[in-house]
N, C-alpha and C positions, 0 to 999 in steps of 0.2 A: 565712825565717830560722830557724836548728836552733835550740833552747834549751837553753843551756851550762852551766845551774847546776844543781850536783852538791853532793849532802847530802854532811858528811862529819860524821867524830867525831872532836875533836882530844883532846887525849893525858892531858887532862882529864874524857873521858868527854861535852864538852857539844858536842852538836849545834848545825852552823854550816852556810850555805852559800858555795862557792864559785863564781866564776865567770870570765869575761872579764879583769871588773876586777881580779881576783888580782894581773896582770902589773903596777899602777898602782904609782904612790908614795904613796898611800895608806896611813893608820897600818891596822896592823891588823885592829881588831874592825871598820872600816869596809868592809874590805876582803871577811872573813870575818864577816856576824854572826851573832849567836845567835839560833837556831830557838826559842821560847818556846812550851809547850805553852798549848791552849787551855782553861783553866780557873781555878778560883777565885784563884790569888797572880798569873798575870798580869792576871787583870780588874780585880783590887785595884793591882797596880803604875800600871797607864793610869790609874786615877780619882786617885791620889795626883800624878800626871805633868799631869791636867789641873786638879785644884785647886790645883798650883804655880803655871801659869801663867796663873791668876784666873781660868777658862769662860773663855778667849777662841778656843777652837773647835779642831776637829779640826787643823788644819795649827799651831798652836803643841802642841794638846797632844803629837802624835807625833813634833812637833821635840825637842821636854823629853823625850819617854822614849827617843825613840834615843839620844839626846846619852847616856844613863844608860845605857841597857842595848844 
């Protein structure tokens, strides 16, 4: 199976990817999300996304920060 996702920069300057799902009904930033570098304000953003939702583990905390970012 090829792999269809392709970096782009929307008109905003922010790096997103796209792919397959583009074609869906899908809002948006779900469709296209935001490429987030790997450094100190997004490791800060995840620890703020998992003290939201109380340590209750990796699959709530990256529900809480996509839902945001």
């Amino acid at each position: 199976m090829k792999n269809n996702i392709i970096l782009v920069k929307d008109l905003d300057g922010i790096l997103r990817l796209r792919g397959r799902i583009n074609e869906s009904n899908l809002p948006f930033d779900t469709k296209q999300p935001i490429v987030l570098p790997k450094n100190r304000l997004t490791e800060l953003l995840i620890i703020d996304s998992h003290l939201n939702v109380k340590h209750n583990g990796e699959r709530s905390t990256f529900a809480e920060f996509r839902s945001k970012y």
